[in-house]
N, C-alpha and C positions, 0 to 999 in steps of 0.2 A: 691732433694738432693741425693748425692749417698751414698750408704747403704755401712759402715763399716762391717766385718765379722769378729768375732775371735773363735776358739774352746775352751773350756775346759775339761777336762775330771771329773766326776763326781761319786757317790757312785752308780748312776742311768746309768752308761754308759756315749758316749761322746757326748758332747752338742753342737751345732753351735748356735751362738748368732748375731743377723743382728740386724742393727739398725743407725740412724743417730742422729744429732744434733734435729733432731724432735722427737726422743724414741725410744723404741724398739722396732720393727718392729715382729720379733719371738724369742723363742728360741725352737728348735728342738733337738727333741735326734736322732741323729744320729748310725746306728750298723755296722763303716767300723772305721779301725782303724786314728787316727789323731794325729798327734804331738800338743801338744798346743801351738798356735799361741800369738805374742806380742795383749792386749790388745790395742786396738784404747781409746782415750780418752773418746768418746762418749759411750764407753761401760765398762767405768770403774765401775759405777756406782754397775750397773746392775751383774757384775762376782762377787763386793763385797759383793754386797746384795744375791745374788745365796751361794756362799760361807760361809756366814754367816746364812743361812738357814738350810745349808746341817751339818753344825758344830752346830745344837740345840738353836743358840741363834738368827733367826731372825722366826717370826712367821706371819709378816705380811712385804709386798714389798708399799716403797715410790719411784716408779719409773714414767718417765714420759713415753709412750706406744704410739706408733702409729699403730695400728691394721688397717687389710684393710679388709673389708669384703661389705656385705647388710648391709642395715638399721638394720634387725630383726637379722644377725648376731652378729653385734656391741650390741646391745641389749641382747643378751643374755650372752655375754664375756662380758659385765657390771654387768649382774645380777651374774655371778661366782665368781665375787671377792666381791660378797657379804656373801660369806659362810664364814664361821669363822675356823681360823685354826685349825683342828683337829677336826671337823665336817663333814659328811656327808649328804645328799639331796637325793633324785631321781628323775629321769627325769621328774616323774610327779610334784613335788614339782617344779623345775623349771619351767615348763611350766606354771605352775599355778602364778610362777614370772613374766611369761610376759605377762601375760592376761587372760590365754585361757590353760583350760586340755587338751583342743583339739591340741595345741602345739607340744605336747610329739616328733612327729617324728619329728618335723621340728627343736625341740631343739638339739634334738641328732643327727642330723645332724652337727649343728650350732657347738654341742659342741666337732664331730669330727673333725672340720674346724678351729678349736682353734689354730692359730702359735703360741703362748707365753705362752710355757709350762710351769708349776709350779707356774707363777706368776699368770696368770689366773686359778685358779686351777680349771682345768675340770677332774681331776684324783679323787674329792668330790665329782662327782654325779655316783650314783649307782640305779644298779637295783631297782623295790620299794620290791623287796624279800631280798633285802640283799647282794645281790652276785653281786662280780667287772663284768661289761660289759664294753663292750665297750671303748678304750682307744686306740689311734692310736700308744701311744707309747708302748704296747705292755702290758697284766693284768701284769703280772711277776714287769715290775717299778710304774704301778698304786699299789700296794699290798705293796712295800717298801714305795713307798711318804706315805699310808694311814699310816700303822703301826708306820713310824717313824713319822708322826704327834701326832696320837690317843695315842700312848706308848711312845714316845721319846726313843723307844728300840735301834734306831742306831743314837744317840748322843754322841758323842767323836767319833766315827768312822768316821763322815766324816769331819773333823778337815785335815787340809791341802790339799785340795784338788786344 
C-alpha cells in the first residue's frame, strides 16, 4: 500500500507522519523548516491523538501501527508501550523485558531504530544513573516529552498546535 505523508508542527519541533490504510508507519521529528501539509484521512487519527497529547489531555495512544523492523526489534517497540505514561525504565530494565540483561546493547540499539516517535515512547528509557541518553531525536525533546509527562509543566502550552 502506499504510504500517505503529512507534517505537523509541534511544542517538540516539526514532525513528518507516514502511514497508510495499514497504520502508522513513523512519526519523525524532523529539524528543516515545513509548512503544514493537508492531513490524508488515514492519518487523521493519529495528528488528533498527537495533538491531544501535546495539549495534556491524552496520555495513552489507540492507534493502529505498522512498524517495520527484526523480529527482536518489533519486540522491543512492543515492550515500550508497555511503560506507563510519565514513567521511566532503563535499558537494563528493558532488556530484562525481553529475556535476557545480556540485551541491554541490542535494545538500545532497537530503541534508536524506533520510527513512531512519542507513541512508542522510547524517549522513557534512560540511563540506569538517571541521566537522559540516548535519543535520535535529540536529549533537548527527550527532557521536554519527559517533564511534560512526569510534571505536566507544558500543559496548555501546546493547546493548538
Amino acid at each position: 500500500m502506499d504510504l500517505e505523508t503529512c507534517f505537523i508542527h509541534s511544542p517538540v519541533g516539526n514532525i513528518e507522519i507516514s502511514g497508510s490504510a495499514d497504520g502508522v508507519r513513523s512519526i519523525l521529528f524532523i529539524d528543516f523548516d515545513v509548512a503544514v501539509s493537508p492531513v490524508p484521512a488515514c492519518l487523521q487519527v493519529c495528528v488528533d491523538q498527537l495533538t491531544g497529547y501535546f495539549a495534556g489531555n491524552r496520555q495513552q495512544f489507540d492507534l493502529k501501527l505498522d512498524p517495520r523492523g527484526t523480529d527482536f526489534q518489533l519486540l522491543v517497540w512492543s515492550k515500550l508501550q508497555q511503560i506507563p505514561f510519565g514513567k521511566t525504565i532503563s535499558y537494563l530494565e528493558l532488556a530484562l523485558m525481553t529475556g535476557k540483561a545480556s540485551n541491554t546493547r541490542a535494545v538500545g540499539n532497537s530503541n534508536g531504530k524506533n520510527q513512531i516517535n512519542i507513541v512508542v515512547p522510547c524517549h522513557r528509557v534512560i540511563g540506569s544513573n538517571g541521566k537522559l541518553t540516548g535519543y535520535s531525536g535529540g536529549l533537548w525533546r527527550k527532557e521536554i516529552l519527559l517533564k511534560h509527562e512526569m510534571t505536566n509543566t507544558y500543559q496548555g502550552l501546546f493547546a493548538g498546535i
